[in-house]
N, C-alpha and C positions, 0 to 999 in steps of 0.2 A: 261277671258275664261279659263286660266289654271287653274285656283283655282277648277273652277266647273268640269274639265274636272278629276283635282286630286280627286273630293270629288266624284264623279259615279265614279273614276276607283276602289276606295275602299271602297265604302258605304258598312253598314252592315246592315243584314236583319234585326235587329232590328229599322233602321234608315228609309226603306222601310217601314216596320209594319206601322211606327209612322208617313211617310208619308198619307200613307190610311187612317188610324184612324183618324188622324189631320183633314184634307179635311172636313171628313163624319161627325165628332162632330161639324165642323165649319159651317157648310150648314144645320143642323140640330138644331143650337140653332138659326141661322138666319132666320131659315124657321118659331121660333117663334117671330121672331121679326117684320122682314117684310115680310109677307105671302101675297100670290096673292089673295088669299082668305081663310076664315073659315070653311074649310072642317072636316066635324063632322067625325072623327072616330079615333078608339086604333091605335093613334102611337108606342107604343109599340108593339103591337102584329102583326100589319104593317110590323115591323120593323124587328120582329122578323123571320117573311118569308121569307125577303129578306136576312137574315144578314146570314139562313143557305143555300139560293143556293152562299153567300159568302164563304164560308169554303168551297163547295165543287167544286166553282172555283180555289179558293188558291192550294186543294190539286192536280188538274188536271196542273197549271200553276207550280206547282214545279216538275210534272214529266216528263214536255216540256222542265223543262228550262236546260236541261243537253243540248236537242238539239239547242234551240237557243245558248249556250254558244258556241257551238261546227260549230253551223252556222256562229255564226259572227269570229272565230278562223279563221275558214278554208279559208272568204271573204276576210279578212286584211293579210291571210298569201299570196292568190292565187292571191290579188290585185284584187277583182273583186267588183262589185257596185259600184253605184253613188258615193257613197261617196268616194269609190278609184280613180276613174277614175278622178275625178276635183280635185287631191290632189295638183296642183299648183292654184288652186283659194284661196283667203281668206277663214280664217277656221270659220268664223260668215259665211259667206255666205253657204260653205259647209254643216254647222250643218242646216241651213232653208232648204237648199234640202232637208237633208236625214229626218228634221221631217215632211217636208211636204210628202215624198214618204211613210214613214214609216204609217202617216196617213193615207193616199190613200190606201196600202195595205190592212193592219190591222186593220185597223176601217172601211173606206168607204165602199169598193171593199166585203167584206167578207160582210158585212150590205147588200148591194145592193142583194149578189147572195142569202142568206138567204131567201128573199123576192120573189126572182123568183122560185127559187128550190121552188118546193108543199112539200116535205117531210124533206127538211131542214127548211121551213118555221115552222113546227109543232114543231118546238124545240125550234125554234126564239118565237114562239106565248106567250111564259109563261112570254116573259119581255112585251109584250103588252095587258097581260090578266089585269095587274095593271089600277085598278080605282081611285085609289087614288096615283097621281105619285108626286116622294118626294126626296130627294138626297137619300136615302137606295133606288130607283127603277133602281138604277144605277147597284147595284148589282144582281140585277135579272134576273141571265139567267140559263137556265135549263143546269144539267152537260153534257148534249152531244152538246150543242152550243157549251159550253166551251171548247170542242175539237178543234171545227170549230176556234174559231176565234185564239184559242194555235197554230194551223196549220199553220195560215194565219201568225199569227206572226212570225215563223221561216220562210215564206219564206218573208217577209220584209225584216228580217233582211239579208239575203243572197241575196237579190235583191238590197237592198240600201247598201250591203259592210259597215254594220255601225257598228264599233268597242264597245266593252261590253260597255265603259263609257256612250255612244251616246245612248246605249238600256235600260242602266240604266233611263239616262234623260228622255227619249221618254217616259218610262213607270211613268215613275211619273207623267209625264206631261199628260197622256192620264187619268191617273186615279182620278189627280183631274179635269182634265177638266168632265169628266164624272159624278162628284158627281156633278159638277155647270151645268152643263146642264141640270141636271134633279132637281133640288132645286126648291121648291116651294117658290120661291123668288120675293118679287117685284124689278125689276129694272126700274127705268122711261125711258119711251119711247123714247125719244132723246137721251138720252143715251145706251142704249138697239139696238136702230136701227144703231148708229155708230160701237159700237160692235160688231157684226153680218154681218158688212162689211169683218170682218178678221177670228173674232172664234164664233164658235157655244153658245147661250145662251141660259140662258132657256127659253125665248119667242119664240127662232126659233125649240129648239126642240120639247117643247109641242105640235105642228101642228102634228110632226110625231104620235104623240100616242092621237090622233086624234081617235076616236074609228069606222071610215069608209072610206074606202078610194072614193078617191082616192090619201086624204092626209097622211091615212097611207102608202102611198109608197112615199113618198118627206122626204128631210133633213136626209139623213142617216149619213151626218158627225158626228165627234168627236168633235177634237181640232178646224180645221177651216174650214170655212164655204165657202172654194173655189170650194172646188169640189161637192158640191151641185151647185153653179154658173155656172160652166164652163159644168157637164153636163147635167143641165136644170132639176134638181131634186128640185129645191130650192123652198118653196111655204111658207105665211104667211098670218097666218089671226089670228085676233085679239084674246087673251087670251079665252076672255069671250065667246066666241062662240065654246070652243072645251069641248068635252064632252072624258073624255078617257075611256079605256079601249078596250073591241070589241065587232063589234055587232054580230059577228057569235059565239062567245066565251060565255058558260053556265057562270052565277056568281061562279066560285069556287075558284076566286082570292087567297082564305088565306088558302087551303086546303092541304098541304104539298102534300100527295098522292096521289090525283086528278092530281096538276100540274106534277109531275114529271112522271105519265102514261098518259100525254094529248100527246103523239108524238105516240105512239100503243094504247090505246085504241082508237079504230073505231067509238065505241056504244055511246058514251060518246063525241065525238069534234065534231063538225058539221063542215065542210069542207067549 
């Protein structure tokens, strides 16, 4: 635990970078190897939609992260969050708290209200506009979500007291669970269903992007797949019966300026 705790206290953005990248090449040459199925279309050009609401996440998450640095300073100085408050518990136990809070916050919590909110949802819609979902649909969210969930993430962090090393771990950890959640991946079933007892896979989250709901409101986890359980959001139905994208959603999936005025234009989203 110390080794990991020295390597987040002083990772360098380049080692981040190579996190991301790493993940996203690795879910994306597996996605040709063992694919759920032979979905005809430009992975490139797929790829390429998603790979620019990437950069324009990165640039919104580096002008957060002064406040997160500054959120998690002030929690470890003030002794405040989970993660301060159990500082006599074992420190493996402690780190499962704060990544299970930090997921709750930051991943679930902000997924769920997205969904409720009508006009937060219009911003959420452009990662479910995707018909073709793939590890790159993991990057797909319009830059004004990317506010939303940048928000949620400082107040994780000042809510779980979780010191830089622990937000370092958490975010890597969330980002590749992310690329594997959304991989068009086969994994066998008995395998797959034990899985998914703990952390989200991609057979539990393809139900979410489901292209009707009432399944597109189930499985908003991340990392793991409890708090879908505990608060009765959890639904699965078998791969082959889900159709993605949305049915209230026009086809303009690959259309860079279509997606990024689907939140104000009126004429154009069907509600």
């Amino acid at each position: 635990m110390e080794s990991i705790i020295n390597y987040f206290s002083t990772i360098p953005s380049s080692h981040r970078t190579l996190i991301l990248v790493s993940g996203l090449l690795f879910f994306w040459v597996l996605e040709g190897v063992i694919p759920i199925g032979r979905i005809l279309y430009n992975k490139y050009r797929h790829a390429g939609v998603n790979l620019f609401f990437t950069l324009t996440t990165l640039i919104i998450n580096l002008g957060f992260a002064f406040l997160i640095v500054k959120g998690s300073d002030w929690s470890v100085q003030h002794h405040f969050g989970l993660f301060q408050w159990v500082g006599n518990w074992p420190l493996g136990i402690r780190v499962v708290i704060a990544l299970l809070s930090m997921d709750l916050i930051s991943a679930y919590l902000i997924h769920w209200i997205e969904h409720q909110v009508p006009w937060m949802w219009k911003f959420h819609v452009i990662h479910h506009s995707d018909t073709k979902v793939d590890t790159t649909t993991a990057l797909r969210h319009h830059p004004g979500e990317s506010v939303f969930r940048a928000t949620f993430t400082v107040l994780a962090v000042i809510t779980t007291g979780a010191p830089m090393w622990l937000v370092m771990l958490y975010q890597s950890i969330s980002a590749f669970s992310s690329q594997f959640n959304h991989a068009n991946i086969r994994i066998p079933e008995s395998i797959d269903r034990m899985l998914r007892l703990i952390i989200v896979t991609p057979a539990m989250h393809r139900v979410h992007h489901h292209n009707k709901q009432p399944l597109t409101d189930t499985n908003y986890g991340n990392i793991f797949s409890i708090w879908d359980r505990l608060f009765g959001t959890y639904a699965f139905i078998p791969t082959h019966e889900i159709v993605y994208g949305l049915d209230v959603f026009d086809k303009r999936e690959n259309n860079l300026g279509d997606l990024l005025k689907v939140p104000i234009d009126k004429d154009r989203y069907r509600n």
